[in-house]
N, C-alpha and C positions, 0 to 999 in steps of 0.2 A: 441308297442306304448301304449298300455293300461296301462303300469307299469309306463309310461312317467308324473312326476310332471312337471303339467305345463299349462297354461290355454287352451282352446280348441283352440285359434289364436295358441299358442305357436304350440300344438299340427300339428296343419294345415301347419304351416311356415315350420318346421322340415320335415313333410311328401312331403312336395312341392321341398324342396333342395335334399331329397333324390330323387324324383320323376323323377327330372332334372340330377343328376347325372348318375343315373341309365341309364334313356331311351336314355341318348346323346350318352351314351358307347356303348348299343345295338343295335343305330337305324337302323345300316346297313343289321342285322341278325333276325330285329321282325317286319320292315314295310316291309308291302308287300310280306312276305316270299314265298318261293315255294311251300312249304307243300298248300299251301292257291288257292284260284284260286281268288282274290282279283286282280290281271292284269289283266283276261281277263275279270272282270266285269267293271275295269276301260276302257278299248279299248270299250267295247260296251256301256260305260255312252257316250262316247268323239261320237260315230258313233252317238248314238241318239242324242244326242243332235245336232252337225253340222246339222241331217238331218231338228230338228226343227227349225232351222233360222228364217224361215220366222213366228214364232208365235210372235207377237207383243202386247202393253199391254192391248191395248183393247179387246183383243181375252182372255185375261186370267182375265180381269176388276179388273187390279192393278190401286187403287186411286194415279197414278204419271202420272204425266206432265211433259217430259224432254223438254219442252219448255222455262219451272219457270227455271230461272236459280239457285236458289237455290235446287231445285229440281236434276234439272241435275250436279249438282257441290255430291250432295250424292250419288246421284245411281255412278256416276264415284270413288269416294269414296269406295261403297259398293263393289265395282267389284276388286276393285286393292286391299281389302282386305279380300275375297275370294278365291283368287290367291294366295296372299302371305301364304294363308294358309298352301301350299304343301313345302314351305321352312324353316318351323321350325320345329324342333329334335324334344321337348318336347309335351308332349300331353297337358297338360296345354296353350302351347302359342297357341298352336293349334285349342284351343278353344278360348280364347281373340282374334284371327282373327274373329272367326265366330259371338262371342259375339262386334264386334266392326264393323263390315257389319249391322249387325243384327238393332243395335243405330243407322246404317247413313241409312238405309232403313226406317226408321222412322221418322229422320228429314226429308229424302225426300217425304215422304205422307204426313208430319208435315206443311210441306213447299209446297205441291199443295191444301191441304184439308184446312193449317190456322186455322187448328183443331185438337188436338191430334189422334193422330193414337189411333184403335181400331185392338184386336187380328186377326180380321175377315179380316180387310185390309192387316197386314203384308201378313200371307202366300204367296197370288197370288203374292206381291211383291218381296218376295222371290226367289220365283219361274221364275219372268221374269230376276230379277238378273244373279243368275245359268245359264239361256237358256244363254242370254247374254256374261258371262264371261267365261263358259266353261271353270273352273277350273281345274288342271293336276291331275290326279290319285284322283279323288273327292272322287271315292269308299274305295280305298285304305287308305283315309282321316280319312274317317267316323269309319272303323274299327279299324283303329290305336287306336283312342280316344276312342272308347266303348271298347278295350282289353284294354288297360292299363292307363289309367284317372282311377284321383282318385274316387271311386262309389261315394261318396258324393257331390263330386263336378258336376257329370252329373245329380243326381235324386233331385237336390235341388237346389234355389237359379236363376235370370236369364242368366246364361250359360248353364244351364241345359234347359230351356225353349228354347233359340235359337238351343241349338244343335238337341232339338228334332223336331221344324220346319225343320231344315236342312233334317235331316230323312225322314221326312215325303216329304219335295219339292224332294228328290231325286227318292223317292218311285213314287211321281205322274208322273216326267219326262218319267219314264220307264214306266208307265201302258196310259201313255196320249192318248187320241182317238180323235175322232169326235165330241164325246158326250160332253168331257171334253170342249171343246172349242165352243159350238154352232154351228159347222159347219156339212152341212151335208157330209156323207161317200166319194160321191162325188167329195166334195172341199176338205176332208181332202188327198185323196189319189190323188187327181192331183198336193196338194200344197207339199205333200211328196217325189213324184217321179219326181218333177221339171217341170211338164209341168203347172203351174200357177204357178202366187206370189202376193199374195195381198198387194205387194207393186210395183206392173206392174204398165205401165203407163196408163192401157189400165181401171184402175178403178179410177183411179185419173180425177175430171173434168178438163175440156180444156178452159182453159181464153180467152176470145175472143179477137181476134188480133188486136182491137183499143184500146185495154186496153193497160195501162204504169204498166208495171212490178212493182210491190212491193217486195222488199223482208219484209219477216216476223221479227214483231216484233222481237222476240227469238232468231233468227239468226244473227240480227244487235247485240243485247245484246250479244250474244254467240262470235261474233268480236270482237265486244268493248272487251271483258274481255280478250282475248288471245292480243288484243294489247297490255292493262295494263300490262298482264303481262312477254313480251317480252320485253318492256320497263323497267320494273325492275329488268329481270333478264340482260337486257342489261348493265344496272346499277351498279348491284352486279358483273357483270363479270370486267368491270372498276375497282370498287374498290380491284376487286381482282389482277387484273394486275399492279395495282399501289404499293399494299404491296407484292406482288414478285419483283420487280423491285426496291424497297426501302430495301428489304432484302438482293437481289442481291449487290446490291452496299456498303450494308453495309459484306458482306460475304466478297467482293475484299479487303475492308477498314480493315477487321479484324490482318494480320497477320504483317501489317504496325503499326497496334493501339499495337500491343502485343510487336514487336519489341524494339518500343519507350518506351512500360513502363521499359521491362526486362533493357534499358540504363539506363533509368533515375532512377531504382532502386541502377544497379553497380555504376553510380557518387554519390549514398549518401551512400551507402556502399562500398564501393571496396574492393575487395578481397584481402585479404593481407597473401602470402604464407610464409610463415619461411622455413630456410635450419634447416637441420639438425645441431645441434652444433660439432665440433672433438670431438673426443674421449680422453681423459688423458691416456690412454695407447694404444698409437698403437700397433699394432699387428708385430712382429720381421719379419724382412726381412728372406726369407726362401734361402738357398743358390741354386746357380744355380746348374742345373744336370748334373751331370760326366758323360760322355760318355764315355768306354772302348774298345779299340778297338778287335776283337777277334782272 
């Protein structure tokens, strides 16, 4: 590529279609190969983490609020594009997951703080994402991209910057302790081995029973928007049964509509066959065959 005339984009574009042809042809025989023990660190990312469930954002003091429903409209974002990370071939798209979680964990501290995110907020946010979505073969992920991504593209530019939080939120899930979270040894290794859950009912206060139930703000709002949008996809599915059923009828009408033109073609043309003209010399009658008797 160094002999390549052509600007440094040009340069980039060229190495990016090779990159894509390449990796989509291999991917069966370089992700995750056997030579590697990249599975059995992905089985033990998947164990650690289920067993962290119960860390929630305040334990990690991620600036989000899944109350703000723009808030929670990003982190649900962040998470469905974290995941979709383990379904593309190329190490490049591989990275646009990560680089486009990375944007909506942003707007979602963007969208509780009303204040631009700061570098110090992402990570922990990060980090409660991951606990959360519990990405497939995360490990597997990560290596794919650092062996075969193009090196320019991870040490430079913001895809390089998210990928290397990724690194780093994977690195802390696996070293996490007590200390990391404020809790003492105690609470960590009861909330571990499932005998607490700091989302028991047993630490939540008890509404006094002449009190008239509220539901929370957030949750009315969090209704409201799943109504909206059952009612539009209610919508969308109408119109969609309308133009199959208009296609339908127009599919029945089809071979009636062809028929009719192929007639009304033959009445302004009609086929008009000619015989063959006689010949001016027939051919001589040949004489009947003699039969001899023996």
């Amino acid at each position: 590529m160094s002999h390549f005339k052509g600007s440094s984009e040009a340069v980039e574009q060229v190495m990016d279609q090779v990159e894509k042809y390449i990796m989509t042809r291999l991917y069966k025989s370089v992700f995750c190969p056997e030579t590697t023990d990249d599975e059995k660190k992905d089985l033990a990312m998947q164990n650690r983490i289920r067993a962290l469930h119960w860390v929630n954002i305040h334990m990690l003091c991620a600036p989000m609020d899944e109350e703000v429903p723009e808030a929670s409209e990003n982190v649900v974002k962040a998470i469905t594009d974290i995941i979709e990370m383990d379904s593309k071939k190329v190490p490049r798209d591989k990275l646009a997951c990560v680089t486009r979680c990375s944007k909506h964990i942003f707007a979602a501290i963007a969208g509780t703080k009303s204040e631009p995110a700061s570098a110090d907020d992402f990570l922990p946010a990060l980090i409660y994402v991951v606990l959360k979505a519990n990405p497939p073969r995360l490990q597997s992920n990560i290596q794919y991209i650092t062996r075969f991504c193009n090196p320019s593209r991870l040490m430079t530019g913001e895809d390089g910057y998210y990928f290397t939080n990724l690194c780093c939120a994977a690195a802390f899930i696996e070293k996490l302790d007590a200390q990391s979270l404020n809790l003492t040894q105690e609470e960590f290794e009861s909330y571990m081995s499932g005998q607490a859950s700091p989302h028991s009912e047993q630490n939540r206060p008890v509404a006094p029973l002449d009190s008239d139930p509220v539901a929370p703000e957030g949750a009315l709002a969090h209704l409201r928007r799943n109504l909206d949008l059952l009612s539009e996809l209610g919508a969308r599915q109408e119109a969609l049964m309308e133009a199959a059923r208009v296609f339908h009828a127009e599919l029945l009408a089809w071979p009636d509509s062809v028929g009719q033109e192929v007639r009304d073609t033959l009445e302004k043309h009609p086929l008009k066959v000619s015989r063959p003209a006689a010949t001016a010399n027939p051919l001589p009658e040949l004489p009947a065959p003699q039969v001899f008797a023996g």
